[in-house]
N, C-alpha and C positions, 0 to 999 in steps of 0.2 A: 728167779731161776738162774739169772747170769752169776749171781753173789754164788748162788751151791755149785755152780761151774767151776769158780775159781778155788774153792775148796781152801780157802785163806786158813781153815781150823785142821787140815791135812786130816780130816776122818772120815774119808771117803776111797776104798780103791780104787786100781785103777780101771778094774770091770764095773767096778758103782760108776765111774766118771764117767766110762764110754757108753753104759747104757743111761744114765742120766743125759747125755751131751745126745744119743740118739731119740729119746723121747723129747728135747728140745726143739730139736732140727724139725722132726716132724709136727708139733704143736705149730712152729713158725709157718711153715711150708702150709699147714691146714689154713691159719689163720690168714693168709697172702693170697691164698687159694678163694676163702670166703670174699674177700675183699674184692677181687677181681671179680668174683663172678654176680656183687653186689653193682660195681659200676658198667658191667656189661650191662644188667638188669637195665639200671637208670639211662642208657644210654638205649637200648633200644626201646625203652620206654616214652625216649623223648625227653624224660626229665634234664637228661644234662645239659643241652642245648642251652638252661637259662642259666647268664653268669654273674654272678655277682663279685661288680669290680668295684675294685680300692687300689689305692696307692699303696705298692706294695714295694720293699728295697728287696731288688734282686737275690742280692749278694746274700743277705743275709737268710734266703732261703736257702738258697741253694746251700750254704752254711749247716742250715737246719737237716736237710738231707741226708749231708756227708756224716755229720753226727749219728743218725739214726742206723745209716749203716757202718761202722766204723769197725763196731764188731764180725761182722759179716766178714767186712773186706781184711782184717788180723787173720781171722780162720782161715781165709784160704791165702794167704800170706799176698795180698792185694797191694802196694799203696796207692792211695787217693791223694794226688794233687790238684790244688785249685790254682789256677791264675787267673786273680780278679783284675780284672784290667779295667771295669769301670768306674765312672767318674765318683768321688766320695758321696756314700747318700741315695746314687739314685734308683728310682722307684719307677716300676711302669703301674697303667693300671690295669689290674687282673684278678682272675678267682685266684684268690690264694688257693686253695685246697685242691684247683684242676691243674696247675700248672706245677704244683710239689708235687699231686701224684706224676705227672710227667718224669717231671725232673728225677725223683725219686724211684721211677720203672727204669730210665734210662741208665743209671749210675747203677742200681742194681745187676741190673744185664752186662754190663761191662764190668762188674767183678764178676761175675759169674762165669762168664767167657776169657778172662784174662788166662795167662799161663799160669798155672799153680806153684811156679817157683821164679820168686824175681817177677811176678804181674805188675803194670800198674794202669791205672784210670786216670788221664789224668783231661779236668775239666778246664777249660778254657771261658769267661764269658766277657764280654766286648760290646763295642757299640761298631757296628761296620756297614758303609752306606747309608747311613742314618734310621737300621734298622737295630733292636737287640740282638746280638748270636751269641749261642749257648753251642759249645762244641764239648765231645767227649770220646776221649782216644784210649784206643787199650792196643797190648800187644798178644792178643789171642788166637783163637784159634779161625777168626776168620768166618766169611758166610762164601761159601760158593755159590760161584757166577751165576749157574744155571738154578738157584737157589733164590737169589737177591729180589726178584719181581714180585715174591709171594712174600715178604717178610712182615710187613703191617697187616697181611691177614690174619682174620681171627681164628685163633687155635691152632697157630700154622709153627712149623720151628724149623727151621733147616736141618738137611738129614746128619749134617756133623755134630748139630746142638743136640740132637735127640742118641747120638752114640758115643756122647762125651760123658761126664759124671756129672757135669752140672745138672739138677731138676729145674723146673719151667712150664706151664700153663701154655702158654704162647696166647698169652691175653696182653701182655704188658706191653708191646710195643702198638698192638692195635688200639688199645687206652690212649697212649700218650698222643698218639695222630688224632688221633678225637680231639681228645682235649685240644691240642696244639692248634689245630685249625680251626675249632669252634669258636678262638681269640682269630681268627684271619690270618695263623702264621702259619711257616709252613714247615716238613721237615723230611729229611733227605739223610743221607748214608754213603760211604766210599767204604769199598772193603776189597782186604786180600787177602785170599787162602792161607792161613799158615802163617800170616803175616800180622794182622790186625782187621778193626774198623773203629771206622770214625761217626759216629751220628752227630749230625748237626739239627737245630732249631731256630731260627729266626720267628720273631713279633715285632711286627710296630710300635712306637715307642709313644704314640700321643692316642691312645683308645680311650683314655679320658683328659 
């Protein structure tokens, strides 16, 4: 579908592109949609509790992520910077597949919330106090104050995220606090109206 997006054989107008590009959008959204409401399933099921850990290189997840949304983050004119700051190589150990969807709810959200002209995300991951931290900064539109206490709940969206243009479940950030704590880490937020937010994540670095 991305190939017929680009129209590389220009034999598509430009009503064919935008209703192509809206049948897209929405296939995505359905398909993000199922996804979420598959690990809600497993989580109140109790299944996700169990994890299967491996030595896993951070970096090169978090890599895997930015990749898969990259497109995402072009459309709404996003960039994604990473600054890897950890040491060459290293690995914690973790469910790979709960901690990318983390990782991969959270970089989402913050394109989606960035400004639409001139946005960007830009991730940060480090070793600080002798814990992992995974940080991600945008300059968007912000969660209000009286808004911030319900944010990790399920289903929940703050009232500015629900009257912007971005769409959202408000599954994604209550996912990634599962996930995140179900390793023993923990994860937190700083934000200002109009200004930005920041979500942070910390893990322990010897789970195996």
């Amino acid at each position: 579908m991305e190939s017929i997006l680009q129209n590389k054989e220009n034999n598509l107008s430009d009503k064919q592109l935008s209703e192509m590009k809206d049948v897209y959008e929405n296939n995505e959204r359905m398909i993000g949609l199922v996804n979420d409401l598959l690990n809600i399933s497993r989580i109140d099921s109790g299944k996700s509790t169990l994890l299967n850990l491996a030595k896993i290189e951070i970096a090169s997840l978090i890599e895997r992520a930015i990749k898969n949304l990259n497109s995402f983050a072009e459309e709404r004119g996003v960039k994604i910077i990473f600054n890897n700051r950890l040491p060459s190589g290293f690995a914690l150990g973790i469910d790979d597949d709960k901690i990318y969807q983390a990782v991969l709810n959270l970089i989402a959200n913050s394109i989606k919330y960035s400004k639409p002209e001139n946005g960007f995300s830009e991730i940060t991951a480090q070793i600080k106090d002798g814990k992992f931290l995974f940080s991600i900064n945008d300059n968007g539109i912000g969660i209000p104050p009286e808004n911030q206490h319900r944010i990790f709940e399920k289903f929940y969206r703050a009232e500015n995220a629900t009257t912007s243009q971005a769409n959202g479940s408000g599954l994604g950030l209550y996912i990634s606090k599962y996930y995140i704590e179900s390793h023993g880490g923990k994860i937190w937020f700083e934000s200002e109206l109009g200004v930005g937010t920041t979500f942070y994540f910390s893990l322990k670095t010897d789970m195996l």
